[in-house]
N, C-alpha and C positions, 0 to 999 in steps of 0.2 A: 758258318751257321751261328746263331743266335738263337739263343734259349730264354725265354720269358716266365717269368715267375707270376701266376696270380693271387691272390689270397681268397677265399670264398666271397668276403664279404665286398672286396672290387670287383669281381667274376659277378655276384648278385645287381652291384647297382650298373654293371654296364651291359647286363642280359637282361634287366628287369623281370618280370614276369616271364621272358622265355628260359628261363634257369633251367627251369621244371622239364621244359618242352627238350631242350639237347639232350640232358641228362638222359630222359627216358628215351630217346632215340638213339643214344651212344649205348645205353644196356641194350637195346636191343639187337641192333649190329651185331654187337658183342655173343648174346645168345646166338645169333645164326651164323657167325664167325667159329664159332664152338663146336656144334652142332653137324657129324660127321653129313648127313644127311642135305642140309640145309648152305652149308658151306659150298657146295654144289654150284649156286646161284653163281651169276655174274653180279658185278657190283650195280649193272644197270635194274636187275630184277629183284634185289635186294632194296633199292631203293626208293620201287615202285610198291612192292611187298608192304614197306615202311610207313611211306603217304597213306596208305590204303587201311593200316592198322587201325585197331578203333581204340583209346586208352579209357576203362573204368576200373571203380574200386568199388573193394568188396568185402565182406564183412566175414569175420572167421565163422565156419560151417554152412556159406553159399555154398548151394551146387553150379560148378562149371559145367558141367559133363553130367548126365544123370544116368543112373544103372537101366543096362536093356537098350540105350540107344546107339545109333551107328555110331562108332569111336572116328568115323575119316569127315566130321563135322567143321572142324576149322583147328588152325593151332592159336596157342596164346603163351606168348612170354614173358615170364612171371617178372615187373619188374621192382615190386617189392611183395613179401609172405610170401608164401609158398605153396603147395598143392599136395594135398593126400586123398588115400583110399579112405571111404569115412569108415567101414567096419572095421579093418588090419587097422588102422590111423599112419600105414604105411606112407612116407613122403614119396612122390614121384617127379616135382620137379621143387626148383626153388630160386632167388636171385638170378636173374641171369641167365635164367635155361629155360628153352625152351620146351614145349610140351604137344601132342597130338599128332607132328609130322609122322611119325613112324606107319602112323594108320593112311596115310597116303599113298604107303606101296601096293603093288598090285594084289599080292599074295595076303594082303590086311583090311583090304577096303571093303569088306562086308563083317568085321566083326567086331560086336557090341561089345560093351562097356559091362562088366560084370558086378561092378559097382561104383556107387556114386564118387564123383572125384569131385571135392571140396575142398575150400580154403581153410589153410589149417591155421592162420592168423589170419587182422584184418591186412590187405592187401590189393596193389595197383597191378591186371593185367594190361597187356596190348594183345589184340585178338584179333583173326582174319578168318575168314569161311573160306571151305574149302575151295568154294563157285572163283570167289574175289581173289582168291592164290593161286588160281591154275589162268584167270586172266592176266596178272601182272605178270608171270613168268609164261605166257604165251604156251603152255601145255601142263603136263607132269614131272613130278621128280620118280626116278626111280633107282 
């Protein structure tokens, strides 16, 4: 075996513009790798999951989530800033983690959001709806 060394700046000019694009696809992996829940998937529905992601950014004090709405809406993982309660300013996820699947179990899936869940910096998710993640993984997690 042979091990290859890159430097960022070789990595940049032979990825060009896709830099951005692996990176935030390798945190994400990574998130649902993590992720006791999500780890579940096969690597086929993980990778459908992924295609299907949507990647925006977001400005510190967006609401992701808003107080009073159904919490089993879609998951998103945070692949830079992070996510808090806005009243507690409690963090709930951050780099790398994932956020929302919990609300996906059976025992979850009718209960709202007690307060609004916003970005606590500005910050890059990837986001899926709940409809779009029960179609790539062909049902439910449970």
């Amino acid at each position: 075996m042979k091990c290859l060394a890159l430097g960022r700046d070789t990595l940049t000019k032979i990825l060009g513009d896709q830099v951005h694009a692996v990176t935030f696809r390798n945190l994400q992996k990574w998130a649902f790798e993590k992720q006791d829940l999500l780890k579940q998937l096969n690597k086929t529905q993980i990778e459908k999951v992924l295609d299907v992601m949507k990647i925006s950014s977001y400005k510190s004090g967006d609401i992701i989530f808003k107080k009073g709405t159904v919490a089993n809406q879609k998951i998103v993982v945070i692949i830079e800033g992070s996510l808090k309660k806005a009243k507690s300013g409690i963090v709930v996820a951050s780099k790398a983690q994932a956020f929302g699947q919990e609300y996906m179990l059976e025992n979850n899936r009718t209960k709202n959001f007690e307060d609004d869940i916003v970005m606590e910096t500005d910050g890059v998710l990837a986001e899926i709806t709940t409809e779009n993640f029960q179609e790539c993984i062909n049902g439910t997690i449970e």
